[in-house]
C-alpha positions as CSV (number, residue, x, y, z in Angstrom):
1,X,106.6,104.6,30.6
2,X,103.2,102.4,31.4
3,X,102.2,99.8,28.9
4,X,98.7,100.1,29.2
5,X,97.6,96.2,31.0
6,X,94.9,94.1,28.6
7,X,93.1,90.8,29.3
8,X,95.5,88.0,29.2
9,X,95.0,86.3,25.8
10,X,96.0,82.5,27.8
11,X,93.0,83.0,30.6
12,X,92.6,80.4,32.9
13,X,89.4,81.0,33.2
14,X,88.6,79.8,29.7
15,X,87.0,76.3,30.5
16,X,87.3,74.7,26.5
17,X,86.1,71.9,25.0
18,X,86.2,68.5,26.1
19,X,88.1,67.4,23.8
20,X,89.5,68.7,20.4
21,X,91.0,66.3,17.7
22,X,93.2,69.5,16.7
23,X,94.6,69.7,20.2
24,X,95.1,66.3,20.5
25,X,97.0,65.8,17.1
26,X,99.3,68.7,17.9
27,X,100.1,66.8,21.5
28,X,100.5,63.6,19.6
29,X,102.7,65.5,17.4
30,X,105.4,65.4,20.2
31,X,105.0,61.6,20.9
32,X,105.7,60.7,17.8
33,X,109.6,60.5,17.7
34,X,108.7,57.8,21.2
35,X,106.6,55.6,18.6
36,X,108.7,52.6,19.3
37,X,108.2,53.0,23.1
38,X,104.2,53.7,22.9
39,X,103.7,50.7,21.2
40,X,105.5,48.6,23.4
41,X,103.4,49.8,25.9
42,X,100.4,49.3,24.5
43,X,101.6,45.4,23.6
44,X,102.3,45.0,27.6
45,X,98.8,46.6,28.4
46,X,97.2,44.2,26.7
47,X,99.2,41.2,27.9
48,X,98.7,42.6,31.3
49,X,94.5,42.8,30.3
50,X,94.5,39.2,28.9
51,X,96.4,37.6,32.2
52,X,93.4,39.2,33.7
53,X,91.8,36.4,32.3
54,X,93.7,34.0,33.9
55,X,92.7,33.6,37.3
56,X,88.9,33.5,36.9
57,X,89.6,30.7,34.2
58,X,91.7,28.6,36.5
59,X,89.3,29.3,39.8
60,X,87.1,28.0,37.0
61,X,88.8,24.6,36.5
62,X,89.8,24.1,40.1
63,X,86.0,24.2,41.8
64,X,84.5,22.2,38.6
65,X,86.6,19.7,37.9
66,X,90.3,19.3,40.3
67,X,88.1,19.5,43.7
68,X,85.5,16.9,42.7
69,X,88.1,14.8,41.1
70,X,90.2,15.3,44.0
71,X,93.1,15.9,41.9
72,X,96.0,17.5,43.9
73,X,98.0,17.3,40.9
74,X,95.7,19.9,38.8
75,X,95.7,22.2,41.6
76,X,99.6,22.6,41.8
77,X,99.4,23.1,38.1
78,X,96.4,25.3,38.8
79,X,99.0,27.3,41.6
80,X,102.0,26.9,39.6
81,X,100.5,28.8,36.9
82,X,98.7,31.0,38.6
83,X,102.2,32.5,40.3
84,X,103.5,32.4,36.4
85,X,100.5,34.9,35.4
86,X,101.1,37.1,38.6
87,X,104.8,37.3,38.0
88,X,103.9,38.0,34.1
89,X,101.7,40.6,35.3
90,X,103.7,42.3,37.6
91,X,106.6,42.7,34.5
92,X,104.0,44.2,31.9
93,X,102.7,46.6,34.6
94,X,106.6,47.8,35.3
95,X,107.3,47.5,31.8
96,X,104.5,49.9,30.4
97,X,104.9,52.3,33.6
98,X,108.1,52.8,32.7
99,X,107.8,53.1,29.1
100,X,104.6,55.7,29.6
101,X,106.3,57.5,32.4
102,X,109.4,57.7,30.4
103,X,107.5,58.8,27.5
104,X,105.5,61.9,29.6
105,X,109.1,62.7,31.1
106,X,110.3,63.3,27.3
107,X,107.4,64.9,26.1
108,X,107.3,67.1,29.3
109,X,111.2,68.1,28.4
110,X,110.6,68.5,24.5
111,X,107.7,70.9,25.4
112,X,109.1,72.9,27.6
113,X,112.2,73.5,25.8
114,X,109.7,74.9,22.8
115,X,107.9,76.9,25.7
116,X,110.8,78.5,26.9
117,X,112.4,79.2,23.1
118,X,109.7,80.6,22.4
119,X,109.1,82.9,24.9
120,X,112.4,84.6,24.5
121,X,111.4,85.1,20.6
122,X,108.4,87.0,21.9
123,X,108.1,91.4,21.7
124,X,108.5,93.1,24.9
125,X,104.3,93.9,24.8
126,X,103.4,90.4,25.2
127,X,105.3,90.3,28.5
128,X,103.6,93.9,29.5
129,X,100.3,92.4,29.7
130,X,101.2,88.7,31.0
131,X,101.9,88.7,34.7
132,X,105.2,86.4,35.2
133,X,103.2,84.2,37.6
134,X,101.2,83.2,34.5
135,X,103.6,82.3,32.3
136,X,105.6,80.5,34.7
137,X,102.5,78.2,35.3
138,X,102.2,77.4,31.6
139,X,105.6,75.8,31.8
140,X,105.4,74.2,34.9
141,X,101.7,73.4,35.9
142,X,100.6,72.8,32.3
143,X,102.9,71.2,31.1
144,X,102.5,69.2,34.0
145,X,98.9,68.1,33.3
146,X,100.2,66.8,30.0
147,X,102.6,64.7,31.4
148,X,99.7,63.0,33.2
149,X,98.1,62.7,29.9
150,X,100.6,60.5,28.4
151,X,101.7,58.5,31.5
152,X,98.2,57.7,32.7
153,X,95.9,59.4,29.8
154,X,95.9,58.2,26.5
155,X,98.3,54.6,26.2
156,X,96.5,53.5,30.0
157,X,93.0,54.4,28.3
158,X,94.2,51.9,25.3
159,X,94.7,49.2,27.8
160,X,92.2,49.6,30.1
161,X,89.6,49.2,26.4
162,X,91.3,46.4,25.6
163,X,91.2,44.5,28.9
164,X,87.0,46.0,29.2
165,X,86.5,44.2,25.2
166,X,88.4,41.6,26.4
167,X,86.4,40.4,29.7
168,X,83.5,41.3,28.2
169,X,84.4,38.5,25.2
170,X,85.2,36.1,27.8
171,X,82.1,36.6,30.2
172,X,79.9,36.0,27.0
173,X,81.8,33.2,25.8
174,X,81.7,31.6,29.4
175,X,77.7,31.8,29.7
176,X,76.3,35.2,28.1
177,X,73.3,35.1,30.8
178,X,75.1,35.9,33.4
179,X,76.9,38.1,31.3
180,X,73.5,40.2,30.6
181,X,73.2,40.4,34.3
182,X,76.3,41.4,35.4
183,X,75.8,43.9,32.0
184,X,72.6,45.3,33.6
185,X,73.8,47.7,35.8
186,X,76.0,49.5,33.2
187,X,73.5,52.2,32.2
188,X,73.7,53.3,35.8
189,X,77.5,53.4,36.0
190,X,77.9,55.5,32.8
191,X,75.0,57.3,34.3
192,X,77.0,58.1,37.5
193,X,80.2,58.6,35.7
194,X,78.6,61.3,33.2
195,X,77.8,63.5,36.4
196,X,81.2,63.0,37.6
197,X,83.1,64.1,34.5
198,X,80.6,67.5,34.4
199,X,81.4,68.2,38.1
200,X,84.8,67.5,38.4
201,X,85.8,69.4,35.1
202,X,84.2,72.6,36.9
203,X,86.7,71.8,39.8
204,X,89.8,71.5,37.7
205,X,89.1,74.4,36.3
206,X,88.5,76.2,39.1
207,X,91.8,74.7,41.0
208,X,94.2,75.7,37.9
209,X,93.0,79.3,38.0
210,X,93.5,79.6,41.6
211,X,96.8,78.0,41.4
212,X,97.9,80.8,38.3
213,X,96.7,83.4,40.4
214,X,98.7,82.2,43.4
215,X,101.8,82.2,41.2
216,X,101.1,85.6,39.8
217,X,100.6,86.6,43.2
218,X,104.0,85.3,44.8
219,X,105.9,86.2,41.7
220,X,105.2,89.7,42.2
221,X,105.4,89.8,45.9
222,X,108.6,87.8,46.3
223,X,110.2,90.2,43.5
224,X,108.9,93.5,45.6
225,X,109.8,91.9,49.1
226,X,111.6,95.0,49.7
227,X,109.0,96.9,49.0
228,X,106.6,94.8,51.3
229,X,109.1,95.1,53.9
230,X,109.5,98.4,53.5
231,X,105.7,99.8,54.1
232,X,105.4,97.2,56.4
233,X,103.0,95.4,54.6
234,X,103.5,92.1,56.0
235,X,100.5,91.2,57.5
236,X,97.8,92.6,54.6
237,X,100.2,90.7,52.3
238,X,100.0,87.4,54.3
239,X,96.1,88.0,54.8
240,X,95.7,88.4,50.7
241,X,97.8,85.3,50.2
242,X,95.3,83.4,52.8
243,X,92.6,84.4,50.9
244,X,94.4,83.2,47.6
245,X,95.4,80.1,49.2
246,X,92.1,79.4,50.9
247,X,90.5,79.5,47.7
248,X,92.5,77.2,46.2
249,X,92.2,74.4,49.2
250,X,88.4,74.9,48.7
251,X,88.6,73.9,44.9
252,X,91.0,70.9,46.1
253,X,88.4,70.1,48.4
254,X,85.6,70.5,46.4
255,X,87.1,68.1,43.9
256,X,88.0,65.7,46.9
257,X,84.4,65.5,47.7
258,X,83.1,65.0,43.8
259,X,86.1,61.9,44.0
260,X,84.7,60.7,47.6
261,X,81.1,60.3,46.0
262,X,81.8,58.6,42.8
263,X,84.3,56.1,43.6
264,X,81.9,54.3,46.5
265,X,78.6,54.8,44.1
266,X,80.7,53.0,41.5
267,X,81.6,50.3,44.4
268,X,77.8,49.9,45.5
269,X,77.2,49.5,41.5
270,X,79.9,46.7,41.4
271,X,78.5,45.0,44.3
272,X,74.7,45.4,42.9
273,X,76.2,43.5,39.7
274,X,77.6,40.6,42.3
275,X,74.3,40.4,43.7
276,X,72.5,40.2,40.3
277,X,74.8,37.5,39.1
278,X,74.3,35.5,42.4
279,X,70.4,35.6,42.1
280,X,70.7,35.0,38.1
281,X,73.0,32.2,39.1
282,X,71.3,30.6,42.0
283,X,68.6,28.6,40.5
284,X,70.7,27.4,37.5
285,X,73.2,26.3,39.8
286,X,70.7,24.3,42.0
287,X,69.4,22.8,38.9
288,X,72.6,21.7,37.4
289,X,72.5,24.0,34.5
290,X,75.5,26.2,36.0
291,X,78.4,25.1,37.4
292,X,79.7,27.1,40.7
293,X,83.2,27.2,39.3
294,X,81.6,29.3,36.6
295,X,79.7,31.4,38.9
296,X,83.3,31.7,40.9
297,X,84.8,32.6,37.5
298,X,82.1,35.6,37.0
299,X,82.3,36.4,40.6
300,X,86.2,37.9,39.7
301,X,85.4,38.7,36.2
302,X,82.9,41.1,37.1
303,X,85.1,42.7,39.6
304,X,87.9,43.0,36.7
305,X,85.4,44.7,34.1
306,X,84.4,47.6,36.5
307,X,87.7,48.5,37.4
308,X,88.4,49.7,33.9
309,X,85.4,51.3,33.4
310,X,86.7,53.3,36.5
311,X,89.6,54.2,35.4
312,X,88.0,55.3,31.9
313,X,86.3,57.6,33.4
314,X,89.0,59.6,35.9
315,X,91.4,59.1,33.0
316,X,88.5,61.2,30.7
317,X,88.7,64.0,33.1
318,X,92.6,63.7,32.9
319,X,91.6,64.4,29.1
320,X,90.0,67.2,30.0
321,X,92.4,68.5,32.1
322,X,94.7,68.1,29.5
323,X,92.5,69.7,26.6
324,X,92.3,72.9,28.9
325,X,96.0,72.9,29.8
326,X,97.2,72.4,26.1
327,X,95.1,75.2,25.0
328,X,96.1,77.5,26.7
329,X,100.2,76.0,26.0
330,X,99.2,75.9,22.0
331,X,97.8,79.8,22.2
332,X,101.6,80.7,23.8
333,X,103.2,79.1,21.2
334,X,100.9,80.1,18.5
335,X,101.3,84.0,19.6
336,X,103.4,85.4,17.1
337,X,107.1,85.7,18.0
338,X,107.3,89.7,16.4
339,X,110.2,92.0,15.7
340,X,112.0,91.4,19.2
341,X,112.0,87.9,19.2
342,X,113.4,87.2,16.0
343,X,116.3,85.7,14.8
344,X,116.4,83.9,18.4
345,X,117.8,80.8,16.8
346,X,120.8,81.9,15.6
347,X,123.7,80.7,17.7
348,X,125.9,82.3,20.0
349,X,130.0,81.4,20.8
350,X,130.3,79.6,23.7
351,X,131.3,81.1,26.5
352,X,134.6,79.5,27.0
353,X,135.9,80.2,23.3
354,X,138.7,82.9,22.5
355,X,137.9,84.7,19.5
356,X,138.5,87.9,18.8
357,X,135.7,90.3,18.7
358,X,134.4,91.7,15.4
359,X,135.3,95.1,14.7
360,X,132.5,97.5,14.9
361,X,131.5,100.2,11.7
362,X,130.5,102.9,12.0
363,X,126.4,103.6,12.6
364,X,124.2,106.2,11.8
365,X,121.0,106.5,13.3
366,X,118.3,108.5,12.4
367,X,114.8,108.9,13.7
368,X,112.1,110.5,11.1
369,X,109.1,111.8,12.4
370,X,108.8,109.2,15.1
371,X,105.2,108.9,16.7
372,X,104.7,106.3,19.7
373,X,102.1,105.4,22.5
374,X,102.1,102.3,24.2
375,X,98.1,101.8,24.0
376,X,97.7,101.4,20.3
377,X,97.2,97.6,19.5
378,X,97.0,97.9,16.4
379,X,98.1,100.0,13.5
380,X,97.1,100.4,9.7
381,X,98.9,98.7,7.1
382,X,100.7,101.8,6.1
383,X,102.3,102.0,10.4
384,X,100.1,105.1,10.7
385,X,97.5,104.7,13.6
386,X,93.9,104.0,12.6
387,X,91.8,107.1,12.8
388,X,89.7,105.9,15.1
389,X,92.5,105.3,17.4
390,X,92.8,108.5,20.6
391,X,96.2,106.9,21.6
392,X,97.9,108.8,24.9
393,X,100.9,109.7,22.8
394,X,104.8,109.3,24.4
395,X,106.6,110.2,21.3
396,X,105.1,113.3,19.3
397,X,107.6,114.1,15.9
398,X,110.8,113.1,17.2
399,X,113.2,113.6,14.6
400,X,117.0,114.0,15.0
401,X,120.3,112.5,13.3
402,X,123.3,110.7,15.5
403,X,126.6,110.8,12.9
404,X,129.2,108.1,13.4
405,X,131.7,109.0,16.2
406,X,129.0,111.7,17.6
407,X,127.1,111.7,20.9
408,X,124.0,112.8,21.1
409,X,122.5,113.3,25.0
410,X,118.4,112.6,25.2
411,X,117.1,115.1,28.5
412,X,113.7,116.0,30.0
413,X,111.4,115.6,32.8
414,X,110.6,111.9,34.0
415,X,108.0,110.7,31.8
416,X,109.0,112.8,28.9
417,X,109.5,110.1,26.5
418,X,113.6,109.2,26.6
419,X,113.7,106.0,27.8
420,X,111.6,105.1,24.9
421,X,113.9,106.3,22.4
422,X,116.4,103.6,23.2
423,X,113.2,101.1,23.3
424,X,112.4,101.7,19.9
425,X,115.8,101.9,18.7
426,X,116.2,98.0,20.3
427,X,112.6,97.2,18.3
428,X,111.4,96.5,22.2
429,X,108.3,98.2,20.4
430,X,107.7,99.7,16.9
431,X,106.7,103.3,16.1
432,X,102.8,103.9,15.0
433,X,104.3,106.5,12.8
434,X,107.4,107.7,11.6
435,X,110.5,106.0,10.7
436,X,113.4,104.8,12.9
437,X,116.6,104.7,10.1
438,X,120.2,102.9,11.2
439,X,122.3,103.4,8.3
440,X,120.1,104.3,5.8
441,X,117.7,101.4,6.5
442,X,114.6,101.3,8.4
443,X,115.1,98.6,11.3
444,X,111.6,96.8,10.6
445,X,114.0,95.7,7.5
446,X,117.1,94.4,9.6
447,X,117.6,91.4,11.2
448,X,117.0,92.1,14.4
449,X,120.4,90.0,15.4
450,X,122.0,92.3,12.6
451,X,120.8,95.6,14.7
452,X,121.5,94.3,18.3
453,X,124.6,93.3,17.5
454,X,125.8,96.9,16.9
455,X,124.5,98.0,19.8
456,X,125.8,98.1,23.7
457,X,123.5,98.9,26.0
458,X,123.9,99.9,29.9
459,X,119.9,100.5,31.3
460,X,119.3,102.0,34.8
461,X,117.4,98.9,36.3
462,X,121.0,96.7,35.9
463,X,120.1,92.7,35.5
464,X,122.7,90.0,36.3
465,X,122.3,86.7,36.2
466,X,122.7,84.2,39.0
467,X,126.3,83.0,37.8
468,X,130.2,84.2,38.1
469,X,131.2,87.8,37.7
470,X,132.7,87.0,34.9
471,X,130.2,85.1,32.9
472,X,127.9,88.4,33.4
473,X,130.5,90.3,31.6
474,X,131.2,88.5,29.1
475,X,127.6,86.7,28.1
476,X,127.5,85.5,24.6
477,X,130.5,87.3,23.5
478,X,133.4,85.1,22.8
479,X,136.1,87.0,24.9
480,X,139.1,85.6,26.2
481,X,139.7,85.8,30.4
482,X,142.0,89.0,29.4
483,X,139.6,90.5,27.2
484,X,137.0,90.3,30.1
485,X,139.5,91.5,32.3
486,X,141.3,94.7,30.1
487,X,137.2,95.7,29.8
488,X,136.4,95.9,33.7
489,X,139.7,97.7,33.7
490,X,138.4,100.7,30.9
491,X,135.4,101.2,33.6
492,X,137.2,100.7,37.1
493,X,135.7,98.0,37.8
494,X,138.4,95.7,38.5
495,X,138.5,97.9,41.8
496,X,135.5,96.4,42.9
497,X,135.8,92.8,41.4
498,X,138.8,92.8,43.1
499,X,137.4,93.4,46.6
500,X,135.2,90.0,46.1
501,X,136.4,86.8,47.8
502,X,136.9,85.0,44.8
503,X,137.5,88.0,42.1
504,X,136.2,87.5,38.8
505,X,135.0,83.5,40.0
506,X,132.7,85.1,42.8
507,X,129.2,83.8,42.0
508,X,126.3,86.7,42.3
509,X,123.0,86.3,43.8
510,X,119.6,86.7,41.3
511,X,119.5,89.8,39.6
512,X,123.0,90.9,41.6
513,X,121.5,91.3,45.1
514,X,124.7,90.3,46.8
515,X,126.5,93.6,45.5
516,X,125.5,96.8,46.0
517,X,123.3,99.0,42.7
518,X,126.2,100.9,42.0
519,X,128.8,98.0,41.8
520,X,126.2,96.5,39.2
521,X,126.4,99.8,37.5
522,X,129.9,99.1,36.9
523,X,129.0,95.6,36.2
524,X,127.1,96.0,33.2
525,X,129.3,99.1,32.3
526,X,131.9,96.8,31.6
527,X,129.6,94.2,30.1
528,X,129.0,97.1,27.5
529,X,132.7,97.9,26.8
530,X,133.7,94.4,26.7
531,X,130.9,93.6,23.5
532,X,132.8,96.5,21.5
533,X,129.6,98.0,20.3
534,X,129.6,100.3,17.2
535,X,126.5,101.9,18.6
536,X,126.5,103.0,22.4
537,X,123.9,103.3,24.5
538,X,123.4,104.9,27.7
539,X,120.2,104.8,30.3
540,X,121.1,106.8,33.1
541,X,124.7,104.7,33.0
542,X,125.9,106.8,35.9
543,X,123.5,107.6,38.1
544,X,124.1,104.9,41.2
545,X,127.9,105.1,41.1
546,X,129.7,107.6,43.3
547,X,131.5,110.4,42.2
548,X,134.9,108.9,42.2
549,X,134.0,106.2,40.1
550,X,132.0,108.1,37.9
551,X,135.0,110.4,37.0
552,X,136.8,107.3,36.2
553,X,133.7,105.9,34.1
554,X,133.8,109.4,32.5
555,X,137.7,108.8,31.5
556,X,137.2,105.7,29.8
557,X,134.2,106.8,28.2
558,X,136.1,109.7,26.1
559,X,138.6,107.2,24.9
560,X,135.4,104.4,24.7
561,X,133.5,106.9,22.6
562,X,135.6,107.8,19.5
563,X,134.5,106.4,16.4
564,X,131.3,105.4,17.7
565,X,127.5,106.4,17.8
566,X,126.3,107.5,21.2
567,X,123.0,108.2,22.7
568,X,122.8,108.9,26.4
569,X,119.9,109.3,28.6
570,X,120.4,111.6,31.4
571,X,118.8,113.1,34.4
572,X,122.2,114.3,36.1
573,X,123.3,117.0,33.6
574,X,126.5,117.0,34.5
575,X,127.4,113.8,32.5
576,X,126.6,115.2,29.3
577,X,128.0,118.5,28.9
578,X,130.8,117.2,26.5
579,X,127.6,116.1,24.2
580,X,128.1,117.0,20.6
581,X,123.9,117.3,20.6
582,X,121.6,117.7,23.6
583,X,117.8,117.0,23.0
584,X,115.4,118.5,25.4
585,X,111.8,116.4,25.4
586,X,108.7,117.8,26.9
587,X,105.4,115.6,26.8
588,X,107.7,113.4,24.2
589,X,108.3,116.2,21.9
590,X,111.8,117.6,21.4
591,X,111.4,121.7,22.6
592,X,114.9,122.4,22.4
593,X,118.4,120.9,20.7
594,X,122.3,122.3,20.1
595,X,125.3,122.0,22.4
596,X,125.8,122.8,26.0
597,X,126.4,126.3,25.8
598,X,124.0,126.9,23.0
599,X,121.3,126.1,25.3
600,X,122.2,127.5,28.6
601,X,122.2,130.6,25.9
602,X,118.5,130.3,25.0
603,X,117.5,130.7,28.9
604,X,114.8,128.1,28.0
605,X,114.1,124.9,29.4
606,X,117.6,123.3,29.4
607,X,119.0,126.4,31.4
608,X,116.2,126.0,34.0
609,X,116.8,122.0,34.7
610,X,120.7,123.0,34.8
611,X,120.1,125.8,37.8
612,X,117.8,123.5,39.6
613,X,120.5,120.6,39.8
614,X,123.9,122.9,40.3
């Protein structure tokens, strides 16, 4: 069972726009509940910008007028008030960091939150073609870049415009000559910053899709480190991650040399505009027409107005960043949630509560002329495949009936189509064709909380979650400590639960590692029973426990069974010879069906799997 891979639909490779007013409207969306603390900020930006003024203005008064004058007095006011503005300043700056940092903090949470919601609404397909690593850096790295947007993105840019207008006022308001001259080199800087911006948007690019595809690549690794280990593919591994890794510290260093070109070009541009003011300044001073505390007062001005149009620019790429980042977070959340992800919102119990389990009714489950492959994207409107589709079909006219209180036993080479049966029945994936019927009504018409809470599953790749052995049992059910308990019992489980340290309280490593496969087998056995399912089913349930334990699983599983609807996957035939219905699939068509006996009768395909195993 091979989903057939297809090109990401979030590539990383997928420079976008600059900026979008629909992206950013959607990312403002999720500031808006913080109003109250964006405007504050912006307020203490601009009182920051306007004490900017302060110092040139008293240099101003200091040189022209306190020094000649000789009057100590206005120079300790001068001091005095100079301190007050620094101290002022130094409170808005902490004040709007910690407003805008707070603000990207609550913005990063809200969004991830969504991210990860969503992500558990979406169909077993979408996760088939996304590698893990991917995903994983749309919640983390992404979301990330946004954070930078709000904290030093869009309420800094406000600022830093307002404290640019608002030197720019004062230096023409002071003596707009020397304003024009400072002005002068302008074209050159938003000359030098427009190659910046084009260069160093190629290199954030470039370092976000290296960083996904080292994710992707240490996701998968780290999960197969057995496997690695095993075929001792330590050192090809290690050299691949070099190469992944290298990559990525040349993009970092590429953008480190874009940064380590613009920011002494805009310096040499600053000083150019010092020099131009000096000459511009120089003859009007030696003829009276300019004061030197003025020049003095320009001298810092000018330094103060290219500093913001600095930070304009490296917080536009930040924008850019952003606009990349939220695109791809925006086509996550816009992908459609399908049949496997709905319903996600309804709550659970809590896990400490002590109410009785629901009692189960009866289910009958019917599959009508079921047709399934994996490689069809799409499908008429009708469910039937498009003609021009030549799917690689798993599932070829499977039709059969399971009656309340019956078990029906699904066997067949590997590859013949069974564990899809139970895949469709959980809407993992829908049929192309066909029908799948629980009760009468088709399951693309349930709720899919309606359907999976009838059903009890035990796979054969067994996943428990970093957390006590208990809590795995009992998940989302709300089951009492005894419940929990009496439900390990049915399974013999409590034989190995028992054997733990600390019993039902010992915490398991991810995914189980720190018990053995079988022992996790029992786990989720147990995890089964304890839910109380009206509709059982069984992937391979048995086929890492030992034989002890699986005459003991097979005990509880008689008295388990009664009353309920059963379908279990087998490959050891032996576990399903009490089977009210055995289906034989070849190439995901069902050859052969009846009981035990009647198909060891028919010498036919059944018969021949049975001698090979006994």
């Amino acid at each position: 069972m091979t989903a057939v891979a297809s090109p990401s639909l979030h590539d990383e490779d997928a420079l976008g726009k600059a900026y979008d007013s629909r992206l950013m409207r959607r990312l403002l969306a999720y500031a808006r509940p913080y109003r109250g603390w964006i405007v504050g900020a912006v307020i203490l930006l601009c009182i920051e910008g306007a004490l900017q003024l302060v110092g040139p203005f008293l240099t101003q008064r200091v040189i022209d007028h306190a020094l000649p004058a000789h009057d100590a007095g206005m120079i300790r006011t001068a001091a005095i008030l100079y301190a007050l503005a620094l101290i002022a300043e130094f409170l808005s700056t902490y004040g709007q960091t910690w407003l805008t940092a707070r603000l990207g903090q609550q913005v990063m949470h809200d969004l991830r939150v969504q991210l990860f919601t969503h992500l558990q609404r979406l169909p077993i397909p979408f996760f088939d073609r996304n590698p893990a690593g991917r995903l994983i850096t749309r919640v983390t790295s992404d979301v990330e870049t946004l954070n930078e947007l709000f904290t030093a993105g869009v309420v800094s840019g406000i600022g830093d415009l307002f404290t640019l207008l608002a030197i720019a006022v004062a230096m023409l308001i002071t003596d707009w000559r020397l304003a024009l001259a400072a002005f002068a080199v302008i074209p050159f800087v938003v000359w030098v910053s427009y190659q910046f911006r084009a260069r160093v948007r190629v290199s954030y690019r470039d370092i976000r899709t290296r960083l996904a595809r080292i994710n992707a690549f240490l996701q998968e690794r780290i999960t197969g480190m057995r496997v690695v280990q095993l075929f001792g593919r330590e050192q090809s591994e290690a050299k691949r991650f070099d190469e992944l890794n290298r990559s990525h510290l040349d993009a970092h260093l590429k953008s480190i040399t874009i940064y380590a070109l613009y920011f002494p070009a805009i310096e040499i541009l600053t000083s150019v505009a010092l020099a131009s003011l000096i000459i511009a300044g120089a003859s009007r001073v030696s003829a009276t027409t300019l004061t030197v505390g003025t020049v003095a007062a320009f001298l810092q001005l000018v330094r103060r107005f290219f500093q913001p149009l600095q930070d304009l620019s490296d917080k536009y790429n930040t924008l850019q960043t952003a606009m990349a980042s939220s695109e791809r977070i925006f086509a996550l959340l816009d992908t459609p949630a399908g049949a496997s992800g709905a319903g996600i919102e309804t709550m659970t119990p809590s896990v400490g509560t002590t109410q009785t389990v629901r009692p189960h009714t009866p289910v009958e489950v019917t599959f009508d002329d079921v047709w399934f492959a994996y490689d069809v994207p799409h499908t008429a409107a009708d469910g039937a495949a498009k003609p021009s589709d030549t799917p690689e079909w798993v599932l070829k006219g499977v039709s059969f009936t399971v009656r309340p209180g019956e078990t029906l036993a699904v066997v067949g080479h590997t590859g013949a189509g069974k564990t899809t049966i139970v895949n469709l029945l959980m809407r993992f994936y829908d049929p192309q064709r066909g029908r799948i019927l629980v009760n009468g009504t088709d399951v693309r018409e349930m709720p899919i909380e309606e359907l999976r809470s009838l059903i009890g599953y035990v796979q054969q790749d067994i996943f428990l979650f970093a957390g006590d052995v208990r809590s795995n049992i009992r998940l989302s059910n709300p089951l009492s400590d005894a419940q929990v308990e009496d439900a390990a019992r049915q399974v013999g489980a409590d034989r190995v639960i028992t054997r733990l340290p600390e019993g039902y309280h010992q915490r398991l490593g991810e995914r189980g590692a720190s018990i053995s496969v079988g022992e996790r087998q029992l786990l989720s056995f147990a995890r089964a029973v304890a839910a109380d399912p009206a509709l059982l089913l069984l992937d391979e349930a048995t086929s890492a426990v030992d034989s002890e334990i699986e005459a003991e699983i097979q005990h509880a599983l008689r008295v388990l069974l009664a009353g309920r609807t059963t379908i279990a996957i087998a490959h050891r035939l032996s576990t399903i010879v009490d089977a009210d219905t055995i289906l034989v699939l070849h190439h995901g068509e069902v050859v052969e069906r009846g009981t035990h006996a009647q198909l060891l009768a028919t010498r036919g395909l059944y018969d021949r799997l049975w001698r090979l195993q006994i």
